[in-house]
N, C-alpha and C positions, 0 to 999 in steps of 0.2 A: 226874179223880177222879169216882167216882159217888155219889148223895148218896140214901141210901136214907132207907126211913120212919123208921127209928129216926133217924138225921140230923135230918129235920124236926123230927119231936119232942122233940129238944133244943134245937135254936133258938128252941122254942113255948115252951119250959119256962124257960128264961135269960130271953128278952123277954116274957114275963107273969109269971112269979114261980110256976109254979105246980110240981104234983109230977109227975114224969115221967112216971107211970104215965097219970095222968090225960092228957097232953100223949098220948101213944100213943094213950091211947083214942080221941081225938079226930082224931087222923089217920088210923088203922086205919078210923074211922066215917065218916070226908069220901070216903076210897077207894073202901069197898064201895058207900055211895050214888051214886058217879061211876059204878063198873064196871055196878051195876043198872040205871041211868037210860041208861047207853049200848048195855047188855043190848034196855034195852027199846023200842031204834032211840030214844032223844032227844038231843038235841043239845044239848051242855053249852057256854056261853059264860060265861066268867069276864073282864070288861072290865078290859083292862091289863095282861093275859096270853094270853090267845086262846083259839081254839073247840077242843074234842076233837067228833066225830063218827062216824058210821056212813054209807058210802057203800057202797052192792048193786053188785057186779060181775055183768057178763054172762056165760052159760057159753060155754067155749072149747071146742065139738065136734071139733079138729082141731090140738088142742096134742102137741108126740110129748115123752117121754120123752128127756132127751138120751143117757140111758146106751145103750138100746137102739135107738133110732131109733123105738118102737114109737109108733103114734098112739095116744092116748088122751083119753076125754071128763073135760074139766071142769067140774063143776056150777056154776050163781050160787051164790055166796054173799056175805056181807057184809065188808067191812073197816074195819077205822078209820083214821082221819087225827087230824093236829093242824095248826092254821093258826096260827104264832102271832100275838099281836098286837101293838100299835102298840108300847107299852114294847119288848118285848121285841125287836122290831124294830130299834129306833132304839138301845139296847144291842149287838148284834152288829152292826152296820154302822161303830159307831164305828174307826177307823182302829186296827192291830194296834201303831201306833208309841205310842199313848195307855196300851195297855194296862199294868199295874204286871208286871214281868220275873217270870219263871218261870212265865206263864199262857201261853207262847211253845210250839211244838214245836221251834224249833231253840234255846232254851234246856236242855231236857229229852233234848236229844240225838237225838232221836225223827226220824225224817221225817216227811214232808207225809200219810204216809196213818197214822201215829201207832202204828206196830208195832214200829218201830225198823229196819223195809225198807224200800229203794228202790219207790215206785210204780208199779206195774205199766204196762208198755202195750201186753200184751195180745195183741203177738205172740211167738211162739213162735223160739226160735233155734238 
Protein backbone atom coordinates (compact mmCIF):
# COMPACT_ATOMS: atom_id res chain seq x y z
CA UNK A 1 0.00 0.00 0.00
CA UNK A 2 1.18 3.57 -0.67
CA UNK A 3 0.58 6.16 1.85
CA UNK A 4 0.19 9.53 0.17
CA UNK A 5 0.16 13.32 1.72
CA UNK A 6 -3.39 13.18 2.08
CA UNK A 7 -2.66 9.86 4.26
CA UNK A 8 -0.39 11.73 6.33
CA UNK A 9 -2.67 14.39 7.04
CA UNK A 10 -5.04 12.31 8.47
CA UNK A 11 -3.04 10.63 10.91
CA UNK A 12 -1.93 14.53 11.84
CA UNK A 13 -5.59 15.37 12.04
CA UNK A 14 -6.88 12.16 14.32
CA UNK A 15 -3.56 12.47 16.68
CA UNK A 16 -3.70 16.21 17.25
CA UNK A 17 -7.24 16.91 17.09
CA UNK A 18 -7.11 19.43 14.58
CA UNK A 19 -8.96 20.26 11.14
CA UNK A 20 -7.81 18.58 8.02
CA UNK A 21 -7.43 21.21 5.98
CA UNK A 22 -5.06 22.63 8.33
CA UNK A 23 -3.35 19.04 8.79
CA UNK A 24 -2.67 19.28 4.77
CA UNK A 25 -1.41 22.54 4.91
CA UNK A 26 1.09 21.49 6.98
CA UNK A 27 2.36 18.59 5.26
CA UNK A 28 1.97 20.23 1.79
CA UNK A 29 4.35 23.05 3.67
CA UNK A 30 7.01 20.44 5.48
CA UNK A 31 7.26 19.00 1.57
CA UNK A 32 7.92 22.12 -0.49
CA UNK A 33 10.52 23.20 2.19
CA UNK A 34 12.21 19.55 1.98
CA UNK A 35 12.09 19.71 -1.96
CA UNK A 36 13.61 23.54 -1.79
CA UNK A 37 16.19 22.88 0.70
CA UNK A 38 17.35 19.81 -1.40
CA UNK A 39 16.74 21.97 -4.63
CA UNK A 40 19.27 24.09 -3.01
CA UNK A 41 22.05 21.03 -2.82
CA UNK A 42 21.37 20.80 1.40
CA UNK A 43 21.16 17.92 3.14
CA UNK A 44 18.14 17.10 5.05
CA UNK A 45 18.61 14.81 8.47
CA UNK A 46 15.62 13.95 10.41
CA UNK A 47 17.20 11.88 13.61
CA UNK A 48 15.28 8.55 13.75
CA UNK A 49 14.48 8.40 10.43
CA UNK A 50 17.39 9.20 8.16
CA UNK A 51 19.05 11.58 5.63
CA UNK A 52 17.50 12.63 2.08
CA UNK A 53 20.39 14.26 0.06
CA UNK A 54 21.88 15.41 -3.30
CA UNK A 55 24.93 13.38 -4.59
CA UNK A 56 26.65 15.21 -8.32
CA UNK A 57 27.24 12.26 -10.77
CA UNK A 58 30.15 12.22 -13.16
CA UNK A 59 29.40 12.62 -16.93
CA UNK A 60 29.43 9.41 -18.90
CA UNK A 61 31.21 10.44 -22.44
CA UNK A 62 30.70 6.81 -23.65
CA UNK A 63 27.35 5.53 -22.58
CA UNK A 64 25.41 3.94 -25.89
CA UNK A 65 21.93 3.84 -26.21
CA UNK A 66 20.73 0.16 -25.82
CA UNK A 67 17.97 0.60 -28.42
CA UNK A 68 20.37 1.59 -31.05
CA UNK A 69 23.77 0.68 -29.98
CA UNK A 70 24.51 4.48 -30.79
CA UNK A 71 27.20 6.01 -28.37
CA UNK A 72 26.02 9.09 -26.68
CA UNK A 73 27.28 11.72 -24.22
CA UNK A 74 25.92 12.06 -20.62
CA UNK A 75 26.16 15.18 -18.89
CA UNK A 76 27.01 15.54 -14.65
CA UNK A 77 24.14 16.17 -12.99
CA UNK A 78 22.82 15.70 -9.67
CA UNK A 79 20.70 12.84 -7.92
CA UNK A 80 19.12 12.19 -4.63
CA UNK A 81 19.41 9.40 -2.26
CA UNK A 82 17.72 8.54 1.06
CA UNK A 83 19.87 6.72 3.85
CA UNK A 84 17.56 5.48 6.24
CA UNK A 85 18.11 5.63 9.74
CA UNK A 86 18.63 3.70 12.88
CA UNK A 87 14.76 3.33 13.86
CA UNK A 88 13.91 2.54 10.74
CA UNK A 89 16.63 0.17 10.39
CA UNK A 90 16.08 -1.93 13.21
CA UNK A 91 12.15 -1.98 12.09
CA UNK A 92 12.77 -3.79 8.64
CA UNK A 93 15.39 -6.20 10.01
CA UNK A 94 13.02 -7.48 12.55
CA UNK A 95 12.44 -11.20 11.35
CA UNK A 96 9.26 -11.66 8.58
CA UNK A 97 7.90 -14.57 11.20
CA UNK A 98 7.36 -11.43 13.82
CA UNK A 99 5.45 -9.57 11.46
CA UNK A 100 1.25 -9.41 12.14
CA UNK A 101 -0.10 -11.70 8.71
CA UNK A 102 -1.23 -10.02 5.55
CA UNK A 103 2.05 -7.61 5.60
CA UNK A 104 3.48 -11.02 3.83
CA UNK A 105 3.78 -11.32 -0.07
CA UNK A 106 2.98 -15.00 0.05
CA UNK A 107 -0.17 -14.08 2.05
CA UNK A 108 -1.45 -11.65 -0.68
CA UNK A 109 -0.76 -14.20 -3.23
CA UNK A 110 1.81 -11.93 -4.84
CA UNK A 111 5.53 -13.19 -5.56
CA UNK A 112 8.85 -12.17 -4.34
CA UNK A 113 9.08 -9.41 -6.93
CA UNK A 114 5.27 -8.29 -5.83
CA UNK A 115 3.39 -8.18 -9.42
CA UNK A 116 1.99 -11.34 -9.00
CA UNK A 117 4.97 -12.93 -11.62
CA UNK A 118 7.48 -15.35 -11.16
CA UNK A 119 11.10 -13.34 -10.74
CA UNK A 120 12.88 -12.77 -13.52
CA UNK A 121 16.35 -14.38 -14.14
CA UNK A 122 17.23 -12.67 -16.80
CA UNK A 123 17.82 -15.12 -19.33
CA UNK A 124 16.23 -15.53 -22.22
CA UNK A 125 14.67 -19.01 -23.35
Amino acid sequence: MTTTKKDLALKISDRLGVKKQLAYEIVDTLFKAMRDSLVDGNRIEIRGFGVLGIKPTKPKPAARNPRTGEIVYVPARRKSYFKAGVLIKKALHKPLANLPTGNTTESSGQQANGFGTPPSTGLVS
